[in-house]
Each structure stands twice: as structure tokens, then as C-alpha cells.
C-alpha positions in Angstrom: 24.7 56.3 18.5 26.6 53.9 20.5 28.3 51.1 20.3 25.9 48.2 21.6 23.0 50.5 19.0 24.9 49.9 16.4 25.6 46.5 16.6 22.3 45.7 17.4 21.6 47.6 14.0 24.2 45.2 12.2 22.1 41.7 13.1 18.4 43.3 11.8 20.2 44.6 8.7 22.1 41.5 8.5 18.6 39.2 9.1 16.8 41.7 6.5 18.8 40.9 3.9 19.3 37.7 4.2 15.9 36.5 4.9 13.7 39.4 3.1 15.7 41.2 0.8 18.3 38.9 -1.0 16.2 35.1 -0.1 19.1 33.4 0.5 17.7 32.3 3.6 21.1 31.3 4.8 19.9 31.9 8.6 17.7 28.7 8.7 20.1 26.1 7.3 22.2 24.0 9.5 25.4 24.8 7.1 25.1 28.4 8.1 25.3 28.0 11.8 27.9 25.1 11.8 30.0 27.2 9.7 29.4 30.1 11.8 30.4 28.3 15.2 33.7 28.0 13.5 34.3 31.9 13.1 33.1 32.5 16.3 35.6 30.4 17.8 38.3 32.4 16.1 36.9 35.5 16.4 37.1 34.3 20.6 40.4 33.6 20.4 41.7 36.7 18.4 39.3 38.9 20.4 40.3 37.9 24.0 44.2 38.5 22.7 43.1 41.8 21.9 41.0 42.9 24.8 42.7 40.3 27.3 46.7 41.7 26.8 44.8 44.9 26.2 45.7 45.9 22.9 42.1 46.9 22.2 40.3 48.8 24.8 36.7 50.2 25.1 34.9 53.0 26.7 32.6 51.2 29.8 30.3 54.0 28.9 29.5 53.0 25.0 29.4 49.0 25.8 26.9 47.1 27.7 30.0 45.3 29.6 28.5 41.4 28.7 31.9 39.8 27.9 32.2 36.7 26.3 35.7 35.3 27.2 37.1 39.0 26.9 35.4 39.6 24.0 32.5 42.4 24.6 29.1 40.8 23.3 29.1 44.0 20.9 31.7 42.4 18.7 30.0 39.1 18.7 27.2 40.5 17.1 28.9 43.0 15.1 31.2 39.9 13.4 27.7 38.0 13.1 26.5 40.6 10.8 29.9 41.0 9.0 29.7 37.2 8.3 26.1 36.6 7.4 26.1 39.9 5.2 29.1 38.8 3.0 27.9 35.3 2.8 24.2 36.6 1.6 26.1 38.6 -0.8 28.3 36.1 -2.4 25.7 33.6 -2.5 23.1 36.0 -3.9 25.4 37.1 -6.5 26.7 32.9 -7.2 22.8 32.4 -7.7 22.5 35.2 -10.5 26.0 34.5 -12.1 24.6 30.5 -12.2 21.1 32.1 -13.9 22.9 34.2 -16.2 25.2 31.7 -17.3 25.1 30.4 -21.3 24.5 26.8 -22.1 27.5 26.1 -24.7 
């Protein structure tokens, strides 16, 4: 598997849960995506240090070569699935925690 299959693996897997699997539905609300514009814009500027100096290099072969800034379009969607995977998660698990909780 390559790169660009991979992180084309990471958004479905990411959607899935999200939308179908955990119903946190975090995809369709306006919070989500503002929120996300703001890691994207730090994931820019760290990225095109990285790739731009070049700390980080990658194989032409495995990568589609779409750059966004310096940043290959790969790790765009790669950190799109890292963040809406961990924020399904922990808003999943804050639902059932809330549930669970005791009246006192």
C-alpha cells in the first residue's frame, strides 16, 4: 500500500466512525469545521517548515505530488482523520461518561 491509499483509507475510516459507527455526527456541524480550519492552519505552517527547509522528505513515487503550500495533500488528509477520529472518540466516550453518571 502507498502512501496517498492509505490516507485515503484514514478519511472513510475517519467518516465511518463518526457518522455510522460512533453518531457523533461531528462532520455536519459548523463547530467541527471551524475548529478544524484552525488545525489546518497549523498543520500548514508546521508542514511547509518540514517539507519546505527539507527536514521531511518523500518518495515522488508513493505521493500523488498535489502540494498544498509544501505540504503533500497526503498529510492533509491523513491529519483530517487523526483529528476527526480523536474528537469522535472523546466526544463519544464524554456522551457515555454523561449517561453513566449518578444523580447525587
Amino acid at each position: 500500500m502507498n502512501y496517498t491509499l492509505l490516507a485515503g483509507l484514514g478519511v472513510l475510516l475517519a467518516a465511518g466512525l463518526d457518522l455510522l459507527l460512533l453518531r457523533t455526527r461531528l462532520l455536519v456541524t459548523r463547530t467541527f469545521w471551524t475548529a478544524y480550519g484552525i488545525v489546518v492552519f497549523f498543520q500548514l505552517v508546521t508542514n511547509g517548515v518540514l517539507t519546505g527547509l527539507p527536514v521531511v522528505r518523500y518518495d515522488p513515487r508513493r505521493i500523488l505530488g498535489l502540494r498544498v503550500i509544501y505540504a503533500p495533500v497526503e498529510d492533509l488528509l491523513f491529519g483530517f482523520a487523526m483529528v476527526t477520529i480523536t474528537l469522535a472518540l472523546w466526544v463519544s466516550l464524554g456522551r457515555r461518561r454523561a449517561g453513566s453518571a449518578t444523580p447525587e
